[in-house]
C-alpha positions, -999 to +999 in steps of 0.1 A: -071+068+120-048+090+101-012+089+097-004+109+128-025+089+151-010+058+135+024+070+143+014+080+183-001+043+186+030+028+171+052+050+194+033+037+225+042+001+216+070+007+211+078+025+235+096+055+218+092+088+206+069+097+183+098+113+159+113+082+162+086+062+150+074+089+123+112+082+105+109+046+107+073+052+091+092+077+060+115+048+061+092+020+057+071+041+026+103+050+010+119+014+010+087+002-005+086+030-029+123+021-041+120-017-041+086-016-059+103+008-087+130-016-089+104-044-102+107-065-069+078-074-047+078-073-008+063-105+011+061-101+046+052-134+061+022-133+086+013-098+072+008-096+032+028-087+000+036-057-025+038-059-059+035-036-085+009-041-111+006-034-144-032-025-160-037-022-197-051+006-217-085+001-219-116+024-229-139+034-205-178+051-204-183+091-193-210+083-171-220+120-177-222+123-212-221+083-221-188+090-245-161+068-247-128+076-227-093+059-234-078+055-199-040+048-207-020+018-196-008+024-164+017+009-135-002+005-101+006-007-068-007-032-047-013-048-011-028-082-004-031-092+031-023-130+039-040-155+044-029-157+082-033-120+089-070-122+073-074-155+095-071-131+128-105-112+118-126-149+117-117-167+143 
């Protein structure tokens, strides 16, 4: 499913247009966007969380020519689902 079918099927739920529910998507990528920037994390109860992550620099193997590659230290984000969202898939 890509983002435009995601947006059609969210729009059939809830039953409005599909413009309407393609801002409230921007919306919802954007507020997550600014909060994560801002150094919060998002928990959404019965769904998952956001946070952002930091990784360290670290050195890494070329696979092609087996040299060593310094990957930089980096901020990255990230989703967990929880525990009760996951729970829905093994019943």
């Amino acid at each position: 499913m890509n983002k435009g079918e995601f947006i059609k099927a969210v729009a059939e739920k809830a039953n409005c247009t599909q413009k309407d529910a393609g801002i409230v998507f921007d919306a919802m990528v954007d507020t997550v966007v600014t909060v994560l920037k801002g150094g919060d994390k998002i928990v959404i109860p019965g769904f998952g969380s956001f946070e952002l992550v930091k990784k360290a620099a670290t050195t890494k193997i070329n696979p092609m020519n087996k040299k060593p590659v310094k990957v930089a230290a980096c901020k990255q984000p990230k989703f967990k689902f929880g525990k009760s969202f996951k729970a829905i898939f093994n019943d």
